[in-house]
C-alpha positions in Angstrom: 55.0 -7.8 -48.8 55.8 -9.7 -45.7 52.6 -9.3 -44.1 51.1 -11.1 -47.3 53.9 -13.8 -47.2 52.7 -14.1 -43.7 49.4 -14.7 -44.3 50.4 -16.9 -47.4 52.5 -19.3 -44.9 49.4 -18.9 -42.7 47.0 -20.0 -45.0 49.6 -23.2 -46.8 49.8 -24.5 -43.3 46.4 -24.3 -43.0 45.5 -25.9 -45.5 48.5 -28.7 -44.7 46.5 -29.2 -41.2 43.5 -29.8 -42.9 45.1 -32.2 -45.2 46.0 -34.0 -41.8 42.8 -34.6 -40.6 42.0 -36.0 -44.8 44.9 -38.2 -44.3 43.7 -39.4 -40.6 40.1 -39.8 -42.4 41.5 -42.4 -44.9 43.8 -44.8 -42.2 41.2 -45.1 -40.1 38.8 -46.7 -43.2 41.4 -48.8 -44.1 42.1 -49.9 -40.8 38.2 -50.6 -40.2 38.5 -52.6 -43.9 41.4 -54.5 -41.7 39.5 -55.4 -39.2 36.2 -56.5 -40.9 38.4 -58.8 -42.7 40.0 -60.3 -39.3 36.7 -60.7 -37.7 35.5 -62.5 -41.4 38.5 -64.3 -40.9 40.3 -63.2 -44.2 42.5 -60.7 -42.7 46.6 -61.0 -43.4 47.6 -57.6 -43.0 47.9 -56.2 -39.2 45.1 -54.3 -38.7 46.3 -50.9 -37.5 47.9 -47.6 -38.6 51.2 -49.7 -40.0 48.8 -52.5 -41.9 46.8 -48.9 -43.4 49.9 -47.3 -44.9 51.1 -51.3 -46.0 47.8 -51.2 -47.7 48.5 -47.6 -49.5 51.9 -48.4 -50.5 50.6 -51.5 -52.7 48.8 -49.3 -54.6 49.6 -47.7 -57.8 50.1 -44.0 -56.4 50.8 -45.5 -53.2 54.1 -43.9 -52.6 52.7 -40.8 -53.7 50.0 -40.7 -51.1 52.3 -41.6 -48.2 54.7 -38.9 -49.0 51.6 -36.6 -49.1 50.5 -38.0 -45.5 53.5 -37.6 -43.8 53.6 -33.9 -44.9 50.3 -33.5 -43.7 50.5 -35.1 -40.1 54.0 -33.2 -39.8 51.9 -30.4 -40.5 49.1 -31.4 -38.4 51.3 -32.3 -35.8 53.1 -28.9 -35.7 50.0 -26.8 -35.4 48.5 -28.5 -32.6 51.9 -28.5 -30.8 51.9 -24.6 -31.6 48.5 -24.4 -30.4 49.6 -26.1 -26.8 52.6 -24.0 -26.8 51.7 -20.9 -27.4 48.7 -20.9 -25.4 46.0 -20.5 -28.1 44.7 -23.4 -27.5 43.0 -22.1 -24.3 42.7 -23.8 -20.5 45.7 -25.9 -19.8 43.7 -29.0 -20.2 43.3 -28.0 -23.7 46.7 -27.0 -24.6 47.3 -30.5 -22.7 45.0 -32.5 -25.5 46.6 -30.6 -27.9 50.1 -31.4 -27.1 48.9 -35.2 -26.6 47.6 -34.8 -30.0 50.5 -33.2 -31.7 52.7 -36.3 -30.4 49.8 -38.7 -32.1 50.1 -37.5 -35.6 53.8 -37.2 -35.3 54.0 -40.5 -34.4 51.9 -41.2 -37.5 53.8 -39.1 -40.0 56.8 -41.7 -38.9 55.0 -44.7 -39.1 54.2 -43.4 -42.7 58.1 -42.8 -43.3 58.9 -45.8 -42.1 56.7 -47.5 -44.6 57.6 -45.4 -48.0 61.4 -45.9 -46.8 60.3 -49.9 -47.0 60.3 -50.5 -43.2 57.1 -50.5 -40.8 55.8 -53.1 -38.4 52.9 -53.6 -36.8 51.8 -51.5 -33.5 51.1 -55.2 -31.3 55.3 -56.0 -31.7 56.6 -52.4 -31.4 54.3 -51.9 -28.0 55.3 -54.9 -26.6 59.0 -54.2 -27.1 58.8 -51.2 -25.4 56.4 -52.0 -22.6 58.9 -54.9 -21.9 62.0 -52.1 -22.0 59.4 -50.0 -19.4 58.8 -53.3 -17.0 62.3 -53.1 -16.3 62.5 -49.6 -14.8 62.3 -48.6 -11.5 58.3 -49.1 -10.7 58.1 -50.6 -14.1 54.9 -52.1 -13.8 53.6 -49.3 -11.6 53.9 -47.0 -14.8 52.5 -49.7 -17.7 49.3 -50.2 -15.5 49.3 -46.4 -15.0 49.6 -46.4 -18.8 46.5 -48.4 -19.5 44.3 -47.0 -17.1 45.3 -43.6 -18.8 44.7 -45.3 -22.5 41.0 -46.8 -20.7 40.4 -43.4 -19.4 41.0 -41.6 -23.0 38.3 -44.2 -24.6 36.0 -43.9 -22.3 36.3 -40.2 -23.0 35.6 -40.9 -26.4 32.6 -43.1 -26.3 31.3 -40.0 -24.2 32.0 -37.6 -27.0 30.3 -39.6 -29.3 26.7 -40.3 -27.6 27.2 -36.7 -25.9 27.8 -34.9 -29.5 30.5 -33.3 -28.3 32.9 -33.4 -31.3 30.3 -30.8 -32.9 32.0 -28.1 -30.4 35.4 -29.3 -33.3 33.5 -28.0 -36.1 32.8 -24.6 -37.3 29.2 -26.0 -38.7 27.7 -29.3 -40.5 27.3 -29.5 -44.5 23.7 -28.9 -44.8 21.0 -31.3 -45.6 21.3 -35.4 -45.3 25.0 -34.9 -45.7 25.2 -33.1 -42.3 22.9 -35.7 -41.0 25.2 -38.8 -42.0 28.2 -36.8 -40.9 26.5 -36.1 -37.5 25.9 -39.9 -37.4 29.1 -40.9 -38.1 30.5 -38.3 -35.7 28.6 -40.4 -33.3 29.0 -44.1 -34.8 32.8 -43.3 -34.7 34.2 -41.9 -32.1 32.1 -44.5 -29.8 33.5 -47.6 -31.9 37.3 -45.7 -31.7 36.8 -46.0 -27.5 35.7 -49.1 -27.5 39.1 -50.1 -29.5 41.2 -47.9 -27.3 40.0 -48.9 -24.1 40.3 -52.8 -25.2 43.9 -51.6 -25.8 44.2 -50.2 -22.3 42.7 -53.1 -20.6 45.6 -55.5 -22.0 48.1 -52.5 -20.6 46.4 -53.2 -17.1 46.5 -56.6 -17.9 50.5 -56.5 -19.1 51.3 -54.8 -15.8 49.5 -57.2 -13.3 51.0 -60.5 -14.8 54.2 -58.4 -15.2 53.9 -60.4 -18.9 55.2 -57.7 -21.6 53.6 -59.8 -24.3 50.3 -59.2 -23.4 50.5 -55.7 -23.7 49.5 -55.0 -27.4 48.5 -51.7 -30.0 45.6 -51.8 -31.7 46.2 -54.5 -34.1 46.8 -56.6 -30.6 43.8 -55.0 -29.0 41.3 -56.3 -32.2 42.6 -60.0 -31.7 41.4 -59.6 -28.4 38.2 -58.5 -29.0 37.3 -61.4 -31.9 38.3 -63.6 -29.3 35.8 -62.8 -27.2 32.1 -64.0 -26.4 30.5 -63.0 -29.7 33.6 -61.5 -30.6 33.3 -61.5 -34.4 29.9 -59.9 -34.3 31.7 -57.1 -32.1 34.6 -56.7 -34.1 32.6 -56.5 -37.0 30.4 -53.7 -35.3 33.8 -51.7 -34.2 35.3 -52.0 -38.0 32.5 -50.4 -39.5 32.5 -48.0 -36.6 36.1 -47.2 -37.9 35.2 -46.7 -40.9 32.5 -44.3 -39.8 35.3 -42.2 -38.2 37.2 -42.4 -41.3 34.1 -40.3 -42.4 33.9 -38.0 -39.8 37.4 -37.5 -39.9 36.7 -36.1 -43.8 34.2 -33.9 -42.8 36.5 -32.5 -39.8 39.4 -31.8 -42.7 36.7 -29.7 -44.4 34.4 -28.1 -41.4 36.4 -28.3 -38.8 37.8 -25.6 -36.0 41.9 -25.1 -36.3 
């Protein structure tokens, strides 16, 4: 009996994990909706992970969905923090991503929280409150540049994994026919667009630290200003929303296909 209970708890977090990646899926489509309305210049909401769960929670079953997402990135969360812990994860720069990782869909299942318990603000203000807490520590600025260069560093990587493919090594195989194909594409469409974003992000860190200016240190919301205000900036935005969305895609087939 306890083996079976075992493998019963094995198989309902599982499944929980999986839900997490469902639950990533759909945040990042709204927050590429979010940001195709910013660059059309009808946006109101902020468009990152806080504007995406402000979005579900003005829906009819919205509570009900954000109860389920916190679940599932708690559960999410917890399995790829067992995975960096318990060294099944493999090579120490995998249990690495994996504990980095674990601390990102954490950090989402409380920004869900936050929003069902009727808080939640948007990444740009809660960033820049604690970049400015950070400037004031010994070598301060020394650490938010390091910070960006990190965040530049972890887009670039991601660009990479796109063009390269790479995130097929995630998945155990590809639904079959022109599904696999689109998936493949999105794979591709996404994770590019998703560096591009988190590098823009890491630029205004470097940015933050150089001026020693807090305030122009900014999450993703922040980091999608920034990038409609550049040359041909709406025509770039535009191309990084629907690259969101793509990932939102991907990031379905991953809950499905994907290697726990």
């Amino acid at each position: 009996m306890s083996t079976v209970a075992a493998r019963s708890g094995q198989h309902a977090w599982e499944v929980g994990a999986r839900a997490g990646y469902a639950a990533s899926g759909l945040v990042h489509v709204l927050i590429g909706v979010l940001a195709l309305q910013l660059a059309l210049g009808s946006g109101e909401g902020s468009a990152d992970q806080s504007g995406a769960f402000q979005q579900i929670a003005q829906t009819s079953f919205g509570a009900l969905v954000l109860w389920v997402s916190v679940v599932a990135f708690v559960a999410l969360g917890a399995w790829q923090a067992a995975a960096a812990l318990s060294g099944a994860a493999g090579e120490t720069s995998d249990r690495v991503k994996c504990g980095a990782k674990a601390v990102v869909y954490l950090a989402l299942a409380g920004t869900a929280f936050s929003v069902v318990q009727g808080g939640g603000s948007s990444s740009s203000g809660q960033t820049t409150s604690l970049t400015g807490q950070l400037m004031q520590a010994p070598a301060g600025r020394v650490l938010v540049g390091a910070v960006g260069v990190a965040v530049v560093v972890v887009g670039a990587y991601h660009v990479y994994k796109g063009l390269a493919k790479k995130f097929l090594e995630d998945l155990q195989r590809l639904p079959s026919g022109t599904t696999g194909r689109v998936a493949r594409t999105a794979g591709v469409v996404g994770y590019a667009a998703k560096g591009v974003a988190l590098g823009v992000v890491g630029v205004l860190f470097v940015v933050a630290a150089l001026h020693a200016n807090p305030d122009e240190a900014s999450g993703l919301d922040g980091a999608l200003q920034a990038l409609r205000e550049a040359p041909a900036g709406p025509v770039l935005l535009v191309l990084v929303a629907l690259g969101l969305v793509a990932f939102g895609g991907y990031c379905a087939v991953r809950a499905r296909f994907g290697r726990l």
